[in-house]
N, C-alpha and C positions, 0 to 999 in steps of 0.2 A: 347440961351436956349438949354439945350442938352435934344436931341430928344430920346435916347438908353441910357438904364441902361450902358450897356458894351459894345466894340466889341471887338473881336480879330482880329486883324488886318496882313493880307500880308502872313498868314501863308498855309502848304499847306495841302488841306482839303481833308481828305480819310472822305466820308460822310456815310458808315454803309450801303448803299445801292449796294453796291458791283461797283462801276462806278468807272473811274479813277480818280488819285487823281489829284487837282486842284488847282491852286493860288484860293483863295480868301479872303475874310471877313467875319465873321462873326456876327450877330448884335442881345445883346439880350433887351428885356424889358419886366417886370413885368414877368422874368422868364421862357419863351418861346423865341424861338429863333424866329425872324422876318424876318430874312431876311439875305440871302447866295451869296455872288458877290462881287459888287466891292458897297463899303458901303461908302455913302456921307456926312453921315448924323453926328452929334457930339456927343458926352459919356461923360458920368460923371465920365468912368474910361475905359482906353483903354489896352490892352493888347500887348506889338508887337510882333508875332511870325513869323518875317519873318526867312525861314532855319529852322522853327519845323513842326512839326504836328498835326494836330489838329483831332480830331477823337471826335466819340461819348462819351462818360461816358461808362464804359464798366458794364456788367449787369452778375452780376454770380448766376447762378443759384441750386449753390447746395452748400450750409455753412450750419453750425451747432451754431448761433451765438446766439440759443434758452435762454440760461441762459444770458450769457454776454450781449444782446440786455434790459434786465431787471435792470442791474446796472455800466451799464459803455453808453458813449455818442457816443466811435468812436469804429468803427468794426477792428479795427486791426487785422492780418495782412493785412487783406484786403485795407484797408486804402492805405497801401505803395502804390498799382498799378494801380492806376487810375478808381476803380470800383466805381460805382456810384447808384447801384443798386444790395444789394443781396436779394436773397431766402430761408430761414431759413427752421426748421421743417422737412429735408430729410431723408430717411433711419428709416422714420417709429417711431423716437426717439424722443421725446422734453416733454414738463412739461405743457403742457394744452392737456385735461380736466385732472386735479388730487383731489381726495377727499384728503384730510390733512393725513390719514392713511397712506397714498402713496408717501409720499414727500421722503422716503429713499429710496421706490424700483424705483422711476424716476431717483434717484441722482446714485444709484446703476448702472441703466442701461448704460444712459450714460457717466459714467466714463470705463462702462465695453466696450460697444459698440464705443466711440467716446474719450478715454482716455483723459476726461477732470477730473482731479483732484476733490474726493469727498470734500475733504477741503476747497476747492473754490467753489464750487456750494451748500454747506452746508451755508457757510458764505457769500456768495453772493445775493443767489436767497429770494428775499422778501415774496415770495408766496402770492401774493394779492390778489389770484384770484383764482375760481375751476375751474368753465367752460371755454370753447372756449373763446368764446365771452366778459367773463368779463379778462381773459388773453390779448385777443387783445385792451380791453377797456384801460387796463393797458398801454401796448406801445405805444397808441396815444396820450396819456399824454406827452411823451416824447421826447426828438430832437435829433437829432443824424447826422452823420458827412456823411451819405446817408441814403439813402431810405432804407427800411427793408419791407418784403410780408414774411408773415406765411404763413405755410400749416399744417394742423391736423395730428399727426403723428397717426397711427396706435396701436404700441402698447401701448401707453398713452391712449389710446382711450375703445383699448380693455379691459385693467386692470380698466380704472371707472365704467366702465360697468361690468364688469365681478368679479372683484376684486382679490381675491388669485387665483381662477379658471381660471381667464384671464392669467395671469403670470403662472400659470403652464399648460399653454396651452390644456387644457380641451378643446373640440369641445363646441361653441358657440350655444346657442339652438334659435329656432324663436326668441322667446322674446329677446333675447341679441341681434340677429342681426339687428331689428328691431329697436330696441333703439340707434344701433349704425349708419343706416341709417339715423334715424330722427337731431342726434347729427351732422353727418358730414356735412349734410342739411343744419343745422343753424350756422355751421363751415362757409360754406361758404359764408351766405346769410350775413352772420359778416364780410366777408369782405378777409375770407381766399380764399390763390389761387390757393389750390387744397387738396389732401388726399395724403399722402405717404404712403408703406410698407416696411417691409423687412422679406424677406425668405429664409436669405442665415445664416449658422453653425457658420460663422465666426463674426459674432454681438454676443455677450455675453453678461453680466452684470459683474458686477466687481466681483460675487463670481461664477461667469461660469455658469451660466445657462444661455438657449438660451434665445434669445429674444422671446418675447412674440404670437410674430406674427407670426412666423415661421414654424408654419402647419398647421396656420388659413385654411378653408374648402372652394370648390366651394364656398357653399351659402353663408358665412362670406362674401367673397370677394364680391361678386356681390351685398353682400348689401350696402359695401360703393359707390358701383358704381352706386346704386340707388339716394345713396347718392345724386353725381353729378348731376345723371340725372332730379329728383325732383327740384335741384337747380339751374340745367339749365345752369352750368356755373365752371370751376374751371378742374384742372388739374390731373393726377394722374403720381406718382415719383415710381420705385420699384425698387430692387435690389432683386438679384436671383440666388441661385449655377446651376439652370437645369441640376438637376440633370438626371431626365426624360425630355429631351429637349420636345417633342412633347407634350406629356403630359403638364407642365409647361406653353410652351410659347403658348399653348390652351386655358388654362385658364387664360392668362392674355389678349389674344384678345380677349377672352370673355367679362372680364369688359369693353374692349372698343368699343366693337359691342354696350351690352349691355347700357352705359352709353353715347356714342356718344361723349364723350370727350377723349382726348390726353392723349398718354401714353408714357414716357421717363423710358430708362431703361439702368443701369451702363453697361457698355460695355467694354471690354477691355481684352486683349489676357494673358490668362493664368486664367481666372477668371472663367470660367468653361468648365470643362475637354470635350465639346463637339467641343469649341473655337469659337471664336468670328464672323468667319465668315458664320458659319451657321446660328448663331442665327441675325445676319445682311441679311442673303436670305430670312428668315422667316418673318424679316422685311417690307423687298420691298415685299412680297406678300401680305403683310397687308396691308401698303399703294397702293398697284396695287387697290385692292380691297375697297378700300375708305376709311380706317381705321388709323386712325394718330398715329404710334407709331415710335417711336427715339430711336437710343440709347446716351448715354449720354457718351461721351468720353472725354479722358485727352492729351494733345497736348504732352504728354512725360511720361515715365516710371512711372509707380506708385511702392514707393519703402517705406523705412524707414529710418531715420538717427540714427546712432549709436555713442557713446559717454560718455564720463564718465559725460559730465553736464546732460547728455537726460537721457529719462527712462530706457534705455537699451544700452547694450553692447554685442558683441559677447559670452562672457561668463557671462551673468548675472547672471541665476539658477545657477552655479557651486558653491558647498559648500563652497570652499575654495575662490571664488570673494563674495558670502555672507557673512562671515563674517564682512568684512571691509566695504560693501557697501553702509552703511549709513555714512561715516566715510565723511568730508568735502572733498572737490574735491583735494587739495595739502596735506592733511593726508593720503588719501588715494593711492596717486600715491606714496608717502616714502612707504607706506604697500607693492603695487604690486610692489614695486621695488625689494622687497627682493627674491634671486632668488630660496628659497626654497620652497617660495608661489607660484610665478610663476612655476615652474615645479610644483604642486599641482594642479592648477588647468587647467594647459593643458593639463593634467593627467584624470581630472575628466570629465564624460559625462555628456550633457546637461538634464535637465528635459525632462519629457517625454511631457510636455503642450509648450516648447519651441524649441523643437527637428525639427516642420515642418520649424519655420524660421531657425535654423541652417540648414535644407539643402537645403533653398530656399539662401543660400548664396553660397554653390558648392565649399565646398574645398578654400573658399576664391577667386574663378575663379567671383563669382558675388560679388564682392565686393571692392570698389574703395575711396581711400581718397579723401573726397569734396574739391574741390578748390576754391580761391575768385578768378574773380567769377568761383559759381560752372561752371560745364561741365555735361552737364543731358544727354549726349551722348558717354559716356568713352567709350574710345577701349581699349579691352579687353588684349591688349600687355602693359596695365600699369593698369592692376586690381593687389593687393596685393597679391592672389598666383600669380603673373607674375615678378611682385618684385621681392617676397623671393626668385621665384626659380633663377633667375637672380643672386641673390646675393646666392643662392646657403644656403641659412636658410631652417627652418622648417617655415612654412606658419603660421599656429596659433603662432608662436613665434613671428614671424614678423608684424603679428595684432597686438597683445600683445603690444608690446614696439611703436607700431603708436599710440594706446591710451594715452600713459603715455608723448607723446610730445608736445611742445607748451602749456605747461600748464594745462595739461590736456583740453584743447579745439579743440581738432582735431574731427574733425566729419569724420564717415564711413557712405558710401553710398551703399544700398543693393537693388535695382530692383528688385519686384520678379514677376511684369506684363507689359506690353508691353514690353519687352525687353530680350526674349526668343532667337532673333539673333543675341545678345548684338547690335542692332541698332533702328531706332525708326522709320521705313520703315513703319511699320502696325499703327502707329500713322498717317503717313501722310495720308494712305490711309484712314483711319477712319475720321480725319480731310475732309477729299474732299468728302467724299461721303454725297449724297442727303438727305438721312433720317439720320444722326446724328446729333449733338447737342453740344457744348464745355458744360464741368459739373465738376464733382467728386476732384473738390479744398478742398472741406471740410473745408473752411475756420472756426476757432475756434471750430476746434476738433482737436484731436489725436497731442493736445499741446505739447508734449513729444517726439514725433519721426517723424513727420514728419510737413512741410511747405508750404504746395501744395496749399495755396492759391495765391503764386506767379503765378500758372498755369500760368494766364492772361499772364501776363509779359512774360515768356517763349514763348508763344504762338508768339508776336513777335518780339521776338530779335532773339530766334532759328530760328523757321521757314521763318521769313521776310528778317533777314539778315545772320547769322551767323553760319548756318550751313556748314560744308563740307564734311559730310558722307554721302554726299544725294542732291538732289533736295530740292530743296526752295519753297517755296510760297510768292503767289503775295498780297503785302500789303491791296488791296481792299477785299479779299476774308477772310484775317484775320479779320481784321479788322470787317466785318458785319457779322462774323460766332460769337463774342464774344459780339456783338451789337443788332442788327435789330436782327436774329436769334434765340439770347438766351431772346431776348425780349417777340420776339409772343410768342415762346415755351410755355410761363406761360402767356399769354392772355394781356401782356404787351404790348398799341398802341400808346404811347402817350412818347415813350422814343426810345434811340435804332440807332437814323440815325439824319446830320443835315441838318433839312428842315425846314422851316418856318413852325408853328403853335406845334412846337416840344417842349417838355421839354428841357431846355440848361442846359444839365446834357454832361459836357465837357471834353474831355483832352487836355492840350497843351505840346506834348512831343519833348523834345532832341531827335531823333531819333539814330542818330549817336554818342550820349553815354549812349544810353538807357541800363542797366546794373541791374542784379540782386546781391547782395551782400550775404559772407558766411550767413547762417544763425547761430544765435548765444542763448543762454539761456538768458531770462530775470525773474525776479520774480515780475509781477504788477499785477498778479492774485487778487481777494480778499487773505484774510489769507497770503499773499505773495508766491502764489502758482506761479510753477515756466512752462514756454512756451515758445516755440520754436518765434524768431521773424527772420526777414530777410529784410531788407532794400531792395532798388531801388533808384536808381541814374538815372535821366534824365525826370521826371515829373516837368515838368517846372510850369503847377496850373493845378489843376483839379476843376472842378466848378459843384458845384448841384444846379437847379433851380436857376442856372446862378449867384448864390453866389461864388466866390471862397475858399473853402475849404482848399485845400492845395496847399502849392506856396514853388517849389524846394526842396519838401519835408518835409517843414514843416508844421504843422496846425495853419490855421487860428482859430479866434476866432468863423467862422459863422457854426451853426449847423442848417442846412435848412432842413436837412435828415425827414424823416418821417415816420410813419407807412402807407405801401401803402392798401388801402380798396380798393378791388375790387369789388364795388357792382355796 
């Protein structure tokens, strides 16, 4: 008679508690893991990973899978890299609380702020639901390919309350904030696992206006932080240009003096003009001081892909690339061929709304052709102006004719944060330090230009094994910074590390051909809306609540996943 649902058997076990890695076994039943060593006992299905590794379920905590968590079953991209656990609802953006008046300025928002396509969240999102609560009511109906945790975004929050005056960001009077206290309250006593904001110029809507939240007041703020504190329980997510460092990061220790719960905040070098490591001193004096505040960082460059299949191109705005740019992807490369177009439009200047990313590329010096697999670390002696000038071209000429090859499917890569010394030095240090946090994948957002829910993956094949511009890090430290770490973060105790009494939310990885592949266009949006996807080679199963999910990359039939209630 077998004693254990599962085990994994002989493989070598980095456990998410930061300890070194080990032979063992692993044994699970009824979903929890029971027991880590040398395992005697018999399974009704066994695993052998001897020569792999076996790690926790990795636990992301900053996606955008707000809509798609409503009419699809697996989190994709996510899916690919063995996460087992994400965090939805970040950056202040998502579709609960919305009164039915509001269902366009949501869909607005986030297609503006998180460039998911209005056409697919128009024909996807059900809207079952107004409040919080009957929103979450909604996802625990459902099964899913992991676990999913809401959090109340902000300005969803402020527009129910407030309605056109919320969205045109009118200061919030008692009674609004009042009401948005008592909201985020019952946000979380529902099961949400924390409140988001966002106050940074660069979240828009899809017709440019800022986001909602965005010069929300001391007392606004402090009321969602009432929020928590009334509930006793639950997180807070922000994003921020600090502009006024002092000022700013004042007011955001404030909500966590005042609320006594945890505060995570994007972090990363180029992202406000004061830089990153101030606002990390300002950090440790918060925690010096008893106050739990992170920043939330990216294990590599935060950049965009560029491409004739994706949403954008170095020349998008140019008149003369607009005309044809609706044009199918092989009609349109015969149009840029002709060379009286091309000289037209390397002629022409960018828009004035597209002009910051044109010079967050430099002359074509930040800007590098992806490779299978990418290289998220390019030296800067094979960026495309290093090409052209090599071959002795015009640099925008020499972009120009990179788009038009391989079928039009060549993707251009553009860094425009941590990678200021074209190297990824301020990532490791961000990585290793005390008060950060692994985050900002954005998993199912900015479906168009960017893929950064591989973070995970990157996190270690770059830094574990594969680097050469740098020092390396040690697989146990990875490991439990994307685990056990990103777990507590969001009040998570029961996932994260494997130890007897734990969730058996699992990976068993090929380490040695553990690999991210190009990313590529697919169209499985609702409406056929089209998103960036990217494979991963070397998940050998990844297992939720000790179901196995996915095996060698492909999905299983079991959807164990769940909506996580935090009450």
């Amino acid at each position: 008679m077998s004693q254990f649902d599962l085990v994994i058997r002989g493989g070598s076990v980095v456990d998410g508690t930061g300890t070194q890695m080990r032979s063992a076994d692993v044994a699970i039943e009824a979903g929890r893991i029971v027991e880590v060593g040398k395992v005697r006992g018999q399974a009704k299905r066994e695993i052998e990973a001897d020569g792999a590794l076996v790690t926790p379920g990795f636990v992301d905590i900053h996606t955008h899978y707000d809509g798609q968590a409503t009419w699809s079953n697996r989190m994709s991209p996510s899916s690919h890299y063995g996460v087992t656990t994400v965090v939805m609802g970040n950056c202040g953006v998502g579709f609960a609380p919305v009164r039915p008046a509001d269902h366009d300025l949501l869909i607005e928002l986030m297609e503006g702020v998180e460039d998911i396509p209005g056409v697919a969240l128009h024909e996807g999102l059900p809207w079952a639901w107004e409040s919080f609560p009957e929103y979450m009511d909604y996802l625990s109906r459902r099964q899913y390919d992991m676990d999913i945790g809401a959090q109340i975004p902000h300005a969803a929050l402020r527009v129910y309350v407030m309605g056109q005056r919320g969205a045109d960001r009118e200061p919030a009077t008692q009674k609004d904030i009042e009401l948005m206290r008592l909201l985020t309250q019952r946000a979380i006593e529902a099961g949400a696992l924390g409140v988001t904001s966002s106050r940074t110029l660069n979240h828009r809507s899809s017709r440019g206006a800022p986001t909602p939240s965005l010069t929300a007041q001391h007392d606004e703020l402090m009321g969602l932080a009432a929020g928590l504190k009334d509930a006793g329980r639950g997180v807070i997510e922000m994003i921020s240009d600090f502009d006024d460092l002092d000022e700013e990061f004042s007011l955001l220790r404030s909500m966590v003096e005042y609320s006594g719960r945890p505060m995570s905040i994007s972090l990363a070098q180029g992202l406000s003009p004061h830089g990153w490591k101030k606002i990390l001193r300002r950090m440790e004096d918060a925690n010096a001081a008893g106050l739990v505040m992170r920043g939330q960082v990216a294990p590599r460059a935060i950049g965009i892909l560029m491409g004739l299949t994706t949403t954008l191109t170095p020349f998008t705005t140019r008149p003369s690339y607009q005309e044809v740019a609706n044009l199918a992807v092989l009609q349109r490369i015969e149009a840029l061929k002709d060379p009286a177009r091309k000289a037209r439009i390397l002629s022409e200047q960018a828009s004035r709304g597209f002009q910051r990313l044109y010079n967050m590329m430099d002359e074509g010096r930040k800007l590098w052709l992806l490779t299978d697999p990418p290289d998220y670390e390019p030296d800067p002696m094979i960026s495309l102006a290093s090409q052209a000038n090599q071959l002795g071209q015009d640099v925008w000429g020499y972009v120009y004719d990179q788009l038009l090859l391989n079928e039009g499917k060549n993707i251009l890569y553009s860094p425009f944060a941590n990678y200021a010394a074209n190297n990824l030095d301020c990532c490791r240090e961000m990585i290793l330090h005390e008060h950060t946090i692994m985050g900002l994948g954005d998993g199912g957002a900015h479906v168009g230009t960017i893929c950064d829910a591989s973070f995970v993956t990157t996190l270690l094949t770059h830094w574990g094994r594969d680097r050469t511009r740098g020092k390396l890090i040690d697989l146990p430290t990875l490991v439990k910074n994307q685990t056990r770490d990103t777990a507590r973060a969001v009040d998570l105790v029961d996932r994260g590390t494997l130890e007897p009494g734990m969730r058996a939310d699992i990976n068993v990885i090929d380490f040695e051909n553990l690999r991210l592949r190009l990313p590529e266009i697919v169209h499985d949006l609702p409406a056929g809306g089209a998103r960036l996807q990217q494979k991963a080679e070397g998940y050998i199963a990844t297992l939720v609540a000790g179901e196995v999910t996915y095996e060698n990359g492909e999905a299983t039939d079991s959807l164990p996943g769940r909506l996580i209630r935090k009450t």
